[in-house]
LUMMITOR-129707 format. One line per 8 residues: number of its first residue (from 0); for each residue x, y, z of N, C-alpha, C. Coordinates in steps of 0.2 Angstrom, whole numbers, plus 5000, padded with zeros to 4 digits. Example, Ala and Ser with C-alpha at 12.3 -4.5 7.8 and 13.67 -1.06 7.14 Angstrom:
<pts>
0 = 5066 4972 5039 5062 4978 5039 5066 4984 5039 ~ 5064 4989 5035 5068 4995 5036 5064 5000 5039
</pts>
This chain:
<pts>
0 = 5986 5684 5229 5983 5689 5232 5976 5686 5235 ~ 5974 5683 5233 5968 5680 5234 5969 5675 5240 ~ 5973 5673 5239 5977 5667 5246 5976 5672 5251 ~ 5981 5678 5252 5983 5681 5256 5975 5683 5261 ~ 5971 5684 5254 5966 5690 5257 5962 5684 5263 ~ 5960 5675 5261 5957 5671 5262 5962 5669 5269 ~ 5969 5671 5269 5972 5670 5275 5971 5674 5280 ~ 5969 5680 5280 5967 5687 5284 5962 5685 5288
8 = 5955 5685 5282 5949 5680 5285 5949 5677 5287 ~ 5952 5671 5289 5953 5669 5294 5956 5667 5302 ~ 5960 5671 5299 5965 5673 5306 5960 5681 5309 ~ 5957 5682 5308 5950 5688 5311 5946 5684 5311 ~ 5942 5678 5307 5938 5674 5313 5939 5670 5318 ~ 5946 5667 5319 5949 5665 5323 5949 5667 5329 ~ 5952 5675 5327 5952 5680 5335 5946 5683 5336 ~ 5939 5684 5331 5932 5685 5335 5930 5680 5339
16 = 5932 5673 5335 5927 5669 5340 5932 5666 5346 ~ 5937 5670 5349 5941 5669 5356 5939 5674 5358 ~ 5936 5681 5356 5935 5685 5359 5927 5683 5362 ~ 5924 5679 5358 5915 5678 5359 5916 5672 5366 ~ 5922 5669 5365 5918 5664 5371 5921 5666 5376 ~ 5928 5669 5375 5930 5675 5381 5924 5679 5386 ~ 5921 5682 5383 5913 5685 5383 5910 5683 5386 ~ 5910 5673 5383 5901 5671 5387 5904 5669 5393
24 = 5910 5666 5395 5914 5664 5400 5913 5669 5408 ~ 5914 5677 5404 5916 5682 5408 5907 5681 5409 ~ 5902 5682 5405 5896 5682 5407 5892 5679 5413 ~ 5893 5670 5411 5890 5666 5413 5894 5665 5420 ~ 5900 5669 5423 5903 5669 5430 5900 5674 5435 ~ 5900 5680 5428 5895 5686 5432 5886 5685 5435 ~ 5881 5683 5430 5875 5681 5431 5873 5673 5433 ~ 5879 5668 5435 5877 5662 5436 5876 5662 5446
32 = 5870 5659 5444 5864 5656 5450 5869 5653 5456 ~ 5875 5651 5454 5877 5643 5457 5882 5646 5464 ~ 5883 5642 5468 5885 5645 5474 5891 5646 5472 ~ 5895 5649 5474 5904 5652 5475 5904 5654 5481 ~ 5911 5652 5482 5916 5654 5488 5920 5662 5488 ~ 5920 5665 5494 5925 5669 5495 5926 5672 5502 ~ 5932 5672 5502 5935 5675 5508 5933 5667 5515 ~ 5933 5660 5510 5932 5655 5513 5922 5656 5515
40 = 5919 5659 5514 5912 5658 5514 5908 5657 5509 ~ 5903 5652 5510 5897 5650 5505 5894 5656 5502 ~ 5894 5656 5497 5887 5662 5494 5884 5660 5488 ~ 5875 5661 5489 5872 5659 5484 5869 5665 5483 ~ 5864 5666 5477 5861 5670 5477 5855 5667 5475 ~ 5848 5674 5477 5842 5670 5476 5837 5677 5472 ~ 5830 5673 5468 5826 5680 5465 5822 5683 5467 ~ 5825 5686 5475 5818 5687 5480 5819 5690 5487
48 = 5815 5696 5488 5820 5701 5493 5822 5696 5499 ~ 5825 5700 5506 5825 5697 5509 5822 5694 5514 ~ 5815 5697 5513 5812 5697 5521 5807 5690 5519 ~ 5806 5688 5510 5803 5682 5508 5807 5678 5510 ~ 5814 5678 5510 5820 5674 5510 5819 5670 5518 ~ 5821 5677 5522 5821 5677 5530 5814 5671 5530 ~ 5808 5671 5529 5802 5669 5528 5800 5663 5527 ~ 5803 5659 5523 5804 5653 5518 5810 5650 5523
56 = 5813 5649 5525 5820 5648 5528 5819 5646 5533 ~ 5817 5639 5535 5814 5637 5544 5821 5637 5547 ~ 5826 5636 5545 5832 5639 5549 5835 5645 5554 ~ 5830 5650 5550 5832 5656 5554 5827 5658 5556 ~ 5822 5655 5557 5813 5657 5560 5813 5661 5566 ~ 5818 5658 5569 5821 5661 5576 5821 5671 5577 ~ 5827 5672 5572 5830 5678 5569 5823 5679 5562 ~ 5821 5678 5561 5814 5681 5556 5808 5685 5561
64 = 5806 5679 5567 5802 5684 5574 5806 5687 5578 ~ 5814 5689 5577 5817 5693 5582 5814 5699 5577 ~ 5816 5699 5571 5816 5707 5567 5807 5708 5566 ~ 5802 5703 5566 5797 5704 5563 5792 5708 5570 ~ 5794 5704 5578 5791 5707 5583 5795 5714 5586 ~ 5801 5713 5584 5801 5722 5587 5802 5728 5581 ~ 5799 5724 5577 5797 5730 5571 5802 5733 5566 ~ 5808 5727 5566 5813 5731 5562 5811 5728 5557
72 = 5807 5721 5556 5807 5718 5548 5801 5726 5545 ~ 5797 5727 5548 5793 5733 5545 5795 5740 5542 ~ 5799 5739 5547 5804 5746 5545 5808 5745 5540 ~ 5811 5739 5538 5815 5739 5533 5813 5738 5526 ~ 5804 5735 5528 5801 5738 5521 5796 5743 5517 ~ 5797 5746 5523 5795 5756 5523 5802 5759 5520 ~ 5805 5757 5523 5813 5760 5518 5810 5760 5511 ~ 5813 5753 5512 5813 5751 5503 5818 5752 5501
80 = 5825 5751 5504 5832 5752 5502 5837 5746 5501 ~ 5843 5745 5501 5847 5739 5501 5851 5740 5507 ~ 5851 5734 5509 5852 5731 5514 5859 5726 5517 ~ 5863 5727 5523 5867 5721 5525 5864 5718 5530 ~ 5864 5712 5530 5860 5711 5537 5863 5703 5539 ~ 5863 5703 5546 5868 5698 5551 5861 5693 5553 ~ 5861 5687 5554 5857 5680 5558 5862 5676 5558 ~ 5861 5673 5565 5860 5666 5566 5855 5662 5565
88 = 5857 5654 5565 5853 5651 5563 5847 5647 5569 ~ 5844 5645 5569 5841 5642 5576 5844 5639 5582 ~ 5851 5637 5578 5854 5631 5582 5858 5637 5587 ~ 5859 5642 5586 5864 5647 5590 5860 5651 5591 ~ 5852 5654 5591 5849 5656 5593 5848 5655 5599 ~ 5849 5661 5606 5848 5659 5613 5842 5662 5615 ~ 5840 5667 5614 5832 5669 5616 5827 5670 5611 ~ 5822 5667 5614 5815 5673 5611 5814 5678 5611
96 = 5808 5682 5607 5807 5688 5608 5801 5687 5615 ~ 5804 5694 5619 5798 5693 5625 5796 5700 5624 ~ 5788 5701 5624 5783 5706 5624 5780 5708 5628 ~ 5776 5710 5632 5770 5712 5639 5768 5718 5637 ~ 5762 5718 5636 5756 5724 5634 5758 5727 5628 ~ 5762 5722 5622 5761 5724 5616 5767 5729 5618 ~ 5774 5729 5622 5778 5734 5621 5784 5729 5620 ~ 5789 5730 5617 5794 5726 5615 5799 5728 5618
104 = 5802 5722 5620 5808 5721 5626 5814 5726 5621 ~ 5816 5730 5627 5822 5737 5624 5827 5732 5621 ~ 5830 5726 5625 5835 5722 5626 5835 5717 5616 ~ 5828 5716 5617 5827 5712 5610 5827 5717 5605 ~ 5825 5722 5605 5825 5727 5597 5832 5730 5600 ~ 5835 5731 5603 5843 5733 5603 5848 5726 5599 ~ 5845 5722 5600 5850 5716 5597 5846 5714 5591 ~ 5840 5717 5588 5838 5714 5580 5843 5722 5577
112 = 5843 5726 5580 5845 5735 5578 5851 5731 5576 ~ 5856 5726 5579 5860 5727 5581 5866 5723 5573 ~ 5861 5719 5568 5862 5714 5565 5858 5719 5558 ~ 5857 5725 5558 5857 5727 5550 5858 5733 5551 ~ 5860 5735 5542 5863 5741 5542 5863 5743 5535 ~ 5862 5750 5536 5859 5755 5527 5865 5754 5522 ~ 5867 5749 5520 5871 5748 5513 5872 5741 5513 ~ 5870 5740 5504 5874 5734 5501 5879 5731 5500
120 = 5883 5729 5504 5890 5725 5506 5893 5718 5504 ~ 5894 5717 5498 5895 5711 5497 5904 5710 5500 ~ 5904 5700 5501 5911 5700 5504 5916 5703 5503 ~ 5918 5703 5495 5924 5706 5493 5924 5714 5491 ~ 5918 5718 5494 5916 5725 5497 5921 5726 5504 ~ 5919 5723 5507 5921 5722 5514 5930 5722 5515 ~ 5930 5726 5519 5937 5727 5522 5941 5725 5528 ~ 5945 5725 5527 5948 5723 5536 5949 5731 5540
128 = 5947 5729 5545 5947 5738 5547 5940 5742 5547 ~ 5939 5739 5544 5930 5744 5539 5925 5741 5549 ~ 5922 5749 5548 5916 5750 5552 5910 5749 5551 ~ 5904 5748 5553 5899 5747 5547 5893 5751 5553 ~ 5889 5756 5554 5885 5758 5558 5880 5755 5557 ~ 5878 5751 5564 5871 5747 5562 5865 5751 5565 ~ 5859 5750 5565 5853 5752 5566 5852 5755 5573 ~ 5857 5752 5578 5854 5753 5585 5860 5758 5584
136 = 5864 5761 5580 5866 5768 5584 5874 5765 5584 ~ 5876 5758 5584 5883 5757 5588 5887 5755 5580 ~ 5894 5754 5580 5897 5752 5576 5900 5745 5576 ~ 5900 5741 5572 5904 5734 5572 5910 5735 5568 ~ 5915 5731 5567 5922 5731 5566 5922 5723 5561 ~ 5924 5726 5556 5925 5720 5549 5932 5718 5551 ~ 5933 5711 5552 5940 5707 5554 5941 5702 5545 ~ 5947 5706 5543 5945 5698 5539 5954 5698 5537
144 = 5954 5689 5537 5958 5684 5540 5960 5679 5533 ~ 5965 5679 5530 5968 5676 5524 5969 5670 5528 ~ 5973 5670 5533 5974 5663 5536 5975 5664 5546 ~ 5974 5657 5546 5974 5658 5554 5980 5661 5557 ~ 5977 5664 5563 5981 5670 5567 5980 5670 5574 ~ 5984 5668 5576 5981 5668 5587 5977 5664 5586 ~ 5974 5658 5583 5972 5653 5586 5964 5653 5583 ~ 5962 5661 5579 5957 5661 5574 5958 5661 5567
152 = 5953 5656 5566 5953 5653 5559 5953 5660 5554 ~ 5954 5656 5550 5953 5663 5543 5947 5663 5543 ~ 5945 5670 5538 5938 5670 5538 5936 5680 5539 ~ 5930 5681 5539 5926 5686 5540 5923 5685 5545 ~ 5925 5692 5550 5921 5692 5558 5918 5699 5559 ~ 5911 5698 5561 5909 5705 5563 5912 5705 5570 ~ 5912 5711 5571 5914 5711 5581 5916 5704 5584 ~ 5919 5700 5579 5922 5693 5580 5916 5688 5578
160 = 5912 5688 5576 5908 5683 5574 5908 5682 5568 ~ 5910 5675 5567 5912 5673 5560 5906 5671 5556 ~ 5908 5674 5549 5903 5673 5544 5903 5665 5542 ~ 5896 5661 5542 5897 5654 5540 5896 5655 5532 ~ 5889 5659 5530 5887 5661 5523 5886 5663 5522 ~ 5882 5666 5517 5880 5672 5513 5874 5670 5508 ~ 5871 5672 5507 5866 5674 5503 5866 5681 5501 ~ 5865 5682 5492 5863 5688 5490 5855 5688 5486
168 = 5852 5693 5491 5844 5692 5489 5843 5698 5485 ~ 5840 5700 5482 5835 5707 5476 5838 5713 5483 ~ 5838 5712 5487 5839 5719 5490 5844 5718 5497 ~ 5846 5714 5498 5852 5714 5504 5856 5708 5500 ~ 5863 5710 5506 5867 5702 5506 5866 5700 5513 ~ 5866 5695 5515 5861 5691 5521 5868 5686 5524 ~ 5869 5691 5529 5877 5684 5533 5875 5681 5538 ~ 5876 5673 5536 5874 5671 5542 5881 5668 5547
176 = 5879 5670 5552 5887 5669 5558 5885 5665 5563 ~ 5891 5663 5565 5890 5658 5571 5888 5660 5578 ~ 5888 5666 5580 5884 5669 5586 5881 5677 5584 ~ 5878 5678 5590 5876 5685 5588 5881 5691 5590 ~ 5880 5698 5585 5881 5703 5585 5883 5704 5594 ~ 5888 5706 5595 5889 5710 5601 5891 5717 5603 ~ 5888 5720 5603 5889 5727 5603 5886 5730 5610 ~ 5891 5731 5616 5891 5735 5622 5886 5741 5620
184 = 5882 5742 5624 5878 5749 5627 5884 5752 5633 ~ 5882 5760 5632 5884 5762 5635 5883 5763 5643 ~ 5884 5766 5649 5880 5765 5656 5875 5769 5655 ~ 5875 5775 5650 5870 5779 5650 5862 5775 5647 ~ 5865 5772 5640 5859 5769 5638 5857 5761 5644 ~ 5860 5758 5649 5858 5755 5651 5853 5758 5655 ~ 5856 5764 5659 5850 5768 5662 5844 5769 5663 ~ 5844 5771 5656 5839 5773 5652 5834 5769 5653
192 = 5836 5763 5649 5832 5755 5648 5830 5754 5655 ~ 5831 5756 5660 5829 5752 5668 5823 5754 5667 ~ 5816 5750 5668 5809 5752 5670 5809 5757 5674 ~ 5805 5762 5673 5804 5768 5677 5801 5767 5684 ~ 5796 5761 5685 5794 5759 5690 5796 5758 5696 ~ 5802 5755 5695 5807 5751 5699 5813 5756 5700 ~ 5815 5762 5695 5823 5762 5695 5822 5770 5694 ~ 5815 5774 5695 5815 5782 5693 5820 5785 5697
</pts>
């Protein structure tokens, strides 16, 4: 009897402690710092919003004074909300922000509006098909690619612009793509935008 009762005992601490390192397994995958891959793209995460991140990161300094000069980085921390938001990095960076008399080029807050959007989307959130409303009013189209197809690589495409990374910060996930956002205006909104002077 005694046998029996010291075999039980053990054969129940045997399967506690499969069940405890099963646990710190699942733990240390969920809360670890370290970068992982998916849907083929880098992602790390970091302990600090994103506009410190955008800030700290000479890579994207470029995309940091597009949202900081037409006043989206302000607005996004007036919100105070979570965030998804699209940069390139310097290298594929093609314009500056242009300004005169403290008024902000329509063309450059149309394309910072253009690269965020009111929800936290991480990769595997993300759908093939899915629409995402960005800031300036227009919608972008999630493309996502298990293997190459017509001559595109696999991968995550906003409006075809492939995601290289990701970062996930305290308050957004942060993609960085090889070109920018393209999202056509309509003729009415080009209209609009003509300076009055020239085009009333």
């Amino acid at each position: 009897l005694i046998a029996m009762k010291t075999f039980r005992y053990i054969i129940a601490t045997a399967f506690c402690s499969i069940g405890l390192f099963a646990c710190s397994d699942d733990w240390n995958s969920h809360y670890s710092k370290e970068d992982t891959v998916v849907d083929n793209a880098e992602i790390r995460t970091v302990d600090y919003p994103a506009e410190q991140f955008m800030q700290n990161e000479s890579e994207y300094s470029s995309m940091y004074q597009l949202f900081d000069k037409t006043g989206v980085l302000e607005n996004w921390q007036e919100k105070d909300l979570l965030y998804t938001i699209m940069v390139v990095s310097n290298e594929n960076a093609t314009s500056d922000v242009n300004s005169s008399n403290g008024q902000i080029d329509p063309e450059e807050l149309f394309r910072a509006q253009a690269h965020i959007t009111d929800a936290l989307l991480s990769p595997s959130n993300l759908k093939d098909g899915q629409r995402l409303l960005m800031w300036n009013g227009k919608y972008v189209t999630v493309t996502k690619l298990d293997e190459d197809k017509d001559g595109v690589g696999a991968g995550t495409y906003f409006n075809g612009a492939k995601v290289k990374k990701v970062t996930k910060t305290t308050n957004a996930y942060i993609y960085e793509l090889e070109e920018y956002i393209y999202t056509p205006k309509s003729l009415m909104e080009y209209l609009e935008d003509l300076p009055d002077s020239e085009y009333s």
